[in-house]
C-alpha positions in Angstrom: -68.4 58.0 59.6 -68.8 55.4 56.2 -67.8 52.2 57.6 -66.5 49.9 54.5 -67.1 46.2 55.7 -64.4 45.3 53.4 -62.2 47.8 53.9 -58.5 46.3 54.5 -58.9 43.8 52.8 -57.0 42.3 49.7 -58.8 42.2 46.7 -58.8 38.6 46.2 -60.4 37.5 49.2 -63.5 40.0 48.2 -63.9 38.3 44.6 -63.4 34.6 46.5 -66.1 36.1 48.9 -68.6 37.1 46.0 -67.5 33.5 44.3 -68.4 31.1 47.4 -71.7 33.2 47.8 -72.8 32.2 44.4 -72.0 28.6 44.8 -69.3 29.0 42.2 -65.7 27.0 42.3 -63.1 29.4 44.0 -60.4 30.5 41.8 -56.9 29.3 41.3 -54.4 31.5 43.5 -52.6 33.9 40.7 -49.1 32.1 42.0 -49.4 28.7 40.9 -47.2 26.0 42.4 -44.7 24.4 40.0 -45.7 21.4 38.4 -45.4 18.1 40.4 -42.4 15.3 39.9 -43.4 12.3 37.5 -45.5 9.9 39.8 -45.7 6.4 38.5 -49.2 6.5 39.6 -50.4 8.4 36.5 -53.6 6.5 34.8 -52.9 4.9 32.2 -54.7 6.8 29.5 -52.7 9.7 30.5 -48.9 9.9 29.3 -46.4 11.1 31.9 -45.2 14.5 30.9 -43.0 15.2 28.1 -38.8 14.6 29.3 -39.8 12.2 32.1 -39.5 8.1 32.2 -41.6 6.8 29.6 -42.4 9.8 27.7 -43.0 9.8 23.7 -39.6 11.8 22.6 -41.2 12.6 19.0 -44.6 13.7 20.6 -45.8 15.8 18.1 -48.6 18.9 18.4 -51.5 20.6 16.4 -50.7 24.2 15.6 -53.2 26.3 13.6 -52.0 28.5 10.6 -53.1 31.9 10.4 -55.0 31.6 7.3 -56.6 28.3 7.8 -55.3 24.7 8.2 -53.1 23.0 10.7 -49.8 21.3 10.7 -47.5 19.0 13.3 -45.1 20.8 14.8 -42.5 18.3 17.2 -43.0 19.5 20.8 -40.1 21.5 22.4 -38.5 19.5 25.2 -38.8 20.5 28.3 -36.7 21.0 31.7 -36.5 17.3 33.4 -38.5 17.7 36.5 -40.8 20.2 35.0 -38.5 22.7 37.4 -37.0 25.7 36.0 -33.6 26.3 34.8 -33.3 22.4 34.6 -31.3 20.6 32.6 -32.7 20.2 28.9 -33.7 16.4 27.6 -32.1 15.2 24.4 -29.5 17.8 24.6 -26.1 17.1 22.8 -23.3 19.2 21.1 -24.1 20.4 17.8 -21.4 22.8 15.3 -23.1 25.0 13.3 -22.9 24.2 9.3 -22.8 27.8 9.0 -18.9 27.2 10.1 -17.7 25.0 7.7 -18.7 27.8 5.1 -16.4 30.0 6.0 -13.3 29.8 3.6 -11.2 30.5 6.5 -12.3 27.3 8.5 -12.5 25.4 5.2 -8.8 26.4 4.3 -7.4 25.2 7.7 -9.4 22.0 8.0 -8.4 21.6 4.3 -4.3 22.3 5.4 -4.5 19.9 8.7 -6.2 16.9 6.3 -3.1 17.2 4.3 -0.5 17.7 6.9 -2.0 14.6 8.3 -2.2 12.8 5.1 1.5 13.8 4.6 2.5 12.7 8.1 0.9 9.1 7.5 2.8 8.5 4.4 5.7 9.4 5.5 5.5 7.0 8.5 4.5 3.9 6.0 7.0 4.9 3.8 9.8 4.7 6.6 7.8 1.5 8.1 8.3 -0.1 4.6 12.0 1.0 4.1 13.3 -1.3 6.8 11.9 -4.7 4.9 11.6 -3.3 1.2 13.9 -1.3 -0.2 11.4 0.7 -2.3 13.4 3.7 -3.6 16.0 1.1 -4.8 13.5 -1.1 -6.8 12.5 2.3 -8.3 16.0 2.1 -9.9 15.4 -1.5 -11.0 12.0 -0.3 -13.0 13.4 2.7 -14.3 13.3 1.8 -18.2 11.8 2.4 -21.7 10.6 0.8 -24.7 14.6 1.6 -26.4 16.1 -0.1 -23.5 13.9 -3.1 -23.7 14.2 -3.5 -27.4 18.2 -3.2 -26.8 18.7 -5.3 -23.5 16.9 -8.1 -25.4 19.2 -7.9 -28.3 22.0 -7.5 -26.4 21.2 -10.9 -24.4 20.5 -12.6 -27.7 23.3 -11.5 -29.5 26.1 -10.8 -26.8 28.7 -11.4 -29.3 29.2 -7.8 -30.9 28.9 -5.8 -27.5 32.5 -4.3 -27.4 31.6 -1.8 -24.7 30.7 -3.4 -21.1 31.6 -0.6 -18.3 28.9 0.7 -16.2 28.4 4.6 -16.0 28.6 6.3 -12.5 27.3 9.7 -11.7 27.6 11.2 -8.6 29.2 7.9 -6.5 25.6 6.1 -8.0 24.9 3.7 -10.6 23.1 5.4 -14.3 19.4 4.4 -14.2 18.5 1.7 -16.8 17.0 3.8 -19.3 20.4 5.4 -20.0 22.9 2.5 -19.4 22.5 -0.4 -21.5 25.2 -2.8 -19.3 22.8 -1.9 -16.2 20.7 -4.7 -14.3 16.7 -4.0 -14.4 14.4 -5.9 -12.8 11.6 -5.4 -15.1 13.0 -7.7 -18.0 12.8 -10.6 -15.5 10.0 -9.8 -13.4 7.3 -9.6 -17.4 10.0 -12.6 -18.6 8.4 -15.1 -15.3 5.3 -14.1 -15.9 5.4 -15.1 -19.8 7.2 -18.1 -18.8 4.0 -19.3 -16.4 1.6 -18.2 -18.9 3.7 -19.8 -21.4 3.3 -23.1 -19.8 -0.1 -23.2 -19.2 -0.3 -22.8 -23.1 1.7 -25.3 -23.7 0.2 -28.0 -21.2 -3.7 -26.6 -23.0 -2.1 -27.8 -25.7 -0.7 -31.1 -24.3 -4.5 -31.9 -22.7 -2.4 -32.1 -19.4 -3.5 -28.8 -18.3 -5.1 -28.0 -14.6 -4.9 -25.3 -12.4 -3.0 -27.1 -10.0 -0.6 -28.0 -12.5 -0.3 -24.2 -13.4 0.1 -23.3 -9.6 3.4 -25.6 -8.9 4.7 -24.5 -12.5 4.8 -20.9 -11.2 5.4 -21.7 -7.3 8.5 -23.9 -8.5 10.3 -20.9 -10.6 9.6 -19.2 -8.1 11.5 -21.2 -5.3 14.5 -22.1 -8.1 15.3 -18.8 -8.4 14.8 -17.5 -4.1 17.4 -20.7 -3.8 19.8 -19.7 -6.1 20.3 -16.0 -5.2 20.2 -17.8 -1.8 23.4 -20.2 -3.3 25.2 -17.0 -4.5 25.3 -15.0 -1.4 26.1 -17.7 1.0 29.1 -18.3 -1.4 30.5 -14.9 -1.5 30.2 -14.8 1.8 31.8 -17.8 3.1 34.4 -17.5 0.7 35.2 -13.7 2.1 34.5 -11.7 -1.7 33.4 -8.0 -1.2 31.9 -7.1 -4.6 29.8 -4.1 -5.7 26.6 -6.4 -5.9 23.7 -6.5 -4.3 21.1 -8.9 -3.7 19.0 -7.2 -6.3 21.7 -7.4 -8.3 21.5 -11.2 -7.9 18.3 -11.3 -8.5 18.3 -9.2 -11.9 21.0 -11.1 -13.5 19.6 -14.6 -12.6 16.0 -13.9 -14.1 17.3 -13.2 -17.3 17.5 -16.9 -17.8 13.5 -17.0 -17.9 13.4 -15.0 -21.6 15.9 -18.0 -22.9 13.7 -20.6 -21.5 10.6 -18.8 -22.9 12.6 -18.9 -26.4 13.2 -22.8 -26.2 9.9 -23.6 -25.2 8.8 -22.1 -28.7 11.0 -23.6 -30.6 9.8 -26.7 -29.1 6.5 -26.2 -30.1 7.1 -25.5 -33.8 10.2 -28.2 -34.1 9.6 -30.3 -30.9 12.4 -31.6 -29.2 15.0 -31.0 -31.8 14.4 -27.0 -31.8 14.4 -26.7 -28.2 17.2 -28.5 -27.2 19.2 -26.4 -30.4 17.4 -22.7 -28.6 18.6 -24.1 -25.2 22.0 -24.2 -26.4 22.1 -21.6 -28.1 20.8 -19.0 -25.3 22.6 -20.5 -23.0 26.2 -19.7 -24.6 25.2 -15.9 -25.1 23.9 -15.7 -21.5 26.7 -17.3 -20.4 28.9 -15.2 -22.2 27.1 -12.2 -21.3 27.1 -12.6 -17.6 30.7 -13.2 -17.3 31.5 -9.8 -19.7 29.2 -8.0 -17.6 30.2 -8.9 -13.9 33.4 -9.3 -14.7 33.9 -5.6 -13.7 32.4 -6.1 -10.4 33.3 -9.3 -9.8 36.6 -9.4 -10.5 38.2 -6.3 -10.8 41.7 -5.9 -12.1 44.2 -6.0 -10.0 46.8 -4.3 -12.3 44.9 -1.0 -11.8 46.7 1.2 -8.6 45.8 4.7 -7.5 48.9 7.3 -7.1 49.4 9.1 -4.2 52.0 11.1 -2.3 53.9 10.8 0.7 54.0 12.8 3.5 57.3 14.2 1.8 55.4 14.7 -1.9 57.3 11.6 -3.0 54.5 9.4 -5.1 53.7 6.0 -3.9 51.5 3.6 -5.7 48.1 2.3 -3.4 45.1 0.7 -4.6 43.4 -2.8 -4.6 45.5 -5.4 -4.3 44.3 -8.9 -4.6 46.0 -12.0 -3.8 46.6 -14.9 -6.6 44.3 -17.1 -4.4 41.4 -13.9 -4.3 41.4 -14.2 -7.7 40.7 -17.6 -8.2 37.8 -17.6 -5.8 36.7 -14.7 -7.9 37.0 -16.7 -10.8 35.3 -19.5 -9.7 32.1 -17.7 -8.3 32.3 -15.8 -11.5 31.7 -19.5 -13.6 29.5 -20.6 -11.1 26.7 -17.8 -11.3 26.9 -17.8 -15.3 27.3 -22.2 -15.5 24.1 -22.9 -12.9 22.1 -20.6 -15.8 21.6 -23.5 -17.9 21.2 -25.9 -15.7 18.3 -24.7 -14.1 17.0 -23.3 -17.4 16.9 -27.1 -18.4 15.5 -28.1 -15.3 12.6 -25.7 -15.3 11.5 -26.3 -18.7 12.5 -29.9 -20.4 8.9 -31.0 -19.4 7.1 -28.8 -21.6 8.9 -30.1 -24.6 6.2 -30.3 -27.2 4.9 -34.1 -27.2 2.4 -35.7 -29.9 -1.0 -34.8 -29.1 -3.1 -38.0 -29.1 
């Protein structure tokens, strides 16, 4: 009988047998344990493992190329722990740019910015609505170069206008641009703006000229003309007169004054005091004249005019606006005051930049 001395037993412990008997080290066991937790104990020369505390998270490795050479290559991170199936260090959601090349994803991304872009405006727009009446300035600015050439004509020469209705279409006023007798704010608003460049001129010219000078010229026009469309409506309202103005209205008509004081001021400049005071009077009998042709119509409306109707029995009756003696006086008398406080303040706002003797 062959008797095997290391028969039974496992292959491993006959090559750890052979390896102690030759005074060599023994072998690491072909399962090797997983690596140990980060210790704080670690020497100090040696770096704790990549993905614990402390560890360099752009460590960076040698890696050989096939045909000679090396380059860095970042380190992969690894599971926290060194345990398997860990969570991963530095890890963090990422989209693809692959997506956004798709048209389809680029269409709908492209469709929900503007959806968005369209629900924003509209929420400012309706935001702004409630304090500034912006689609009913539009009206205001809706001109040409034809209307201003013939509004500025028609306020210097008032006299030979035969025609001052207003046209209607649809319940609404005729833009600018194609009504003549129509209020427009942009007349006044580049007529200011003349006026306090305008004055600046003239006080360069005076050698009385500052900036803070310039500032209460413009800041003063400015709360002359808030006060008197203030003084208007607090008039028609305490003295009970529905009219077919509006504040903007107001506003229009009472800026007009600024292109008469902008043609005084000239004058003054090439006839001094005498040409001023004969352009103040002048412009302010044709604006006068036009303001109380043109709101005549709105502001006091004849009271001869009736509407027909019928009875219940087909008979006609006569109904319409009926307006009391007494209505029409305080018609009349609003109607004087807005186009007599035009001079007045156009005197008021300008006499001190009549042209003096520059010493």
């Amino acid at each position: 009988m062959n008797f095997n001395s290391t028969g039974g037993r496992h292959p491993a412990q006959r090559n750890s047998r052979k390896l102690k008997a030759g005074g060599d080290a023994a072998p690491a066991s072909p399962m090797a344990p997983y690596p140990a937790p980060y210790n704080p104990s670690y020497p100090s020369y040696a770096p704790p493992p990549y993905g614990q505390p402390g560890a360099d998270m752009y460590a960076q490795q040698h890696v050989s190329m096939p045909g000679g050479g090396e380059y860095m290559q970042p380190m992969q991170p690894q599971n926290m722990g060194g345990f398997p199936g860990g969570p991963q260090m530095n890890q963090g959601f990422a989209i693809p740019s692959q997506v956004f090349s798709q048209p389809i994803v680029a269409d709908l991304a492209m469709q929900y910015g503007a959806s968005m872009v369209g629900a924003g405006r509209q929420i400012v727009d309706r935001e702004l609505e409630k304090y500034v009446p912006v689609s009913r300035l539009k009206y205001y600015f809706a001109v040409d170069t034809k209307y201003v050439a013939n509004k500025l004509r028609l306020l210097f020469f008032p006299f030979t206008h035969s025609d001052w209705s207003m046209k209607y279409e649809q319940g609404q006023p005729v833009q600018p641009r194609f009504e003549l007798n129509a209020p427009d704010l942009y007349i006044p608003t580049m007529a200011y703006v003349t006026y306090v460049l305008l004055a600046g001129f003239v006080l360069g010219f005076q050698n009385r000229f500052t900036p803070e000078k310039l500032g209460i010229q413009a800041s003063s026009a400015l709360a002359w003309a808030i006060a008197e469309v203030l003084l208007e409506l607090i008039t028609l309202y305490v003295t009970n007169i529905n009219t077919n103005l509006t504040t903007l209205d107001l506003v229009a008509y009472s800026g007009y004054k600024y292109v008469g004081m902008i043609f005084a001021v000239l004058l003054s400049l090439a006839f001094s005091k005498t040409g001023y005071y004969l352009g103040l009077l002048y412009f302010s009998l044709s604006l006068a004249f036009y303001l109380i042709r043109t709101l005549k119509c709105q502001v006091l409306p004849e009271s001869e005019v009736q509407q027909p109707s019928h009875d219940m029995y087909g008979n006609p009756i006569m109904s319409g606006p009926q307006h009391t003696s007494g209505g029409n006086k305080r018609r009349t008398y609003i109607l004087l005051f807005v186009a007599g406080i035009q001079p007045v303040l156009m005197w008021w706002l300008s006499y001190h930049l009549v042209s003096l003797p520059v010493v």
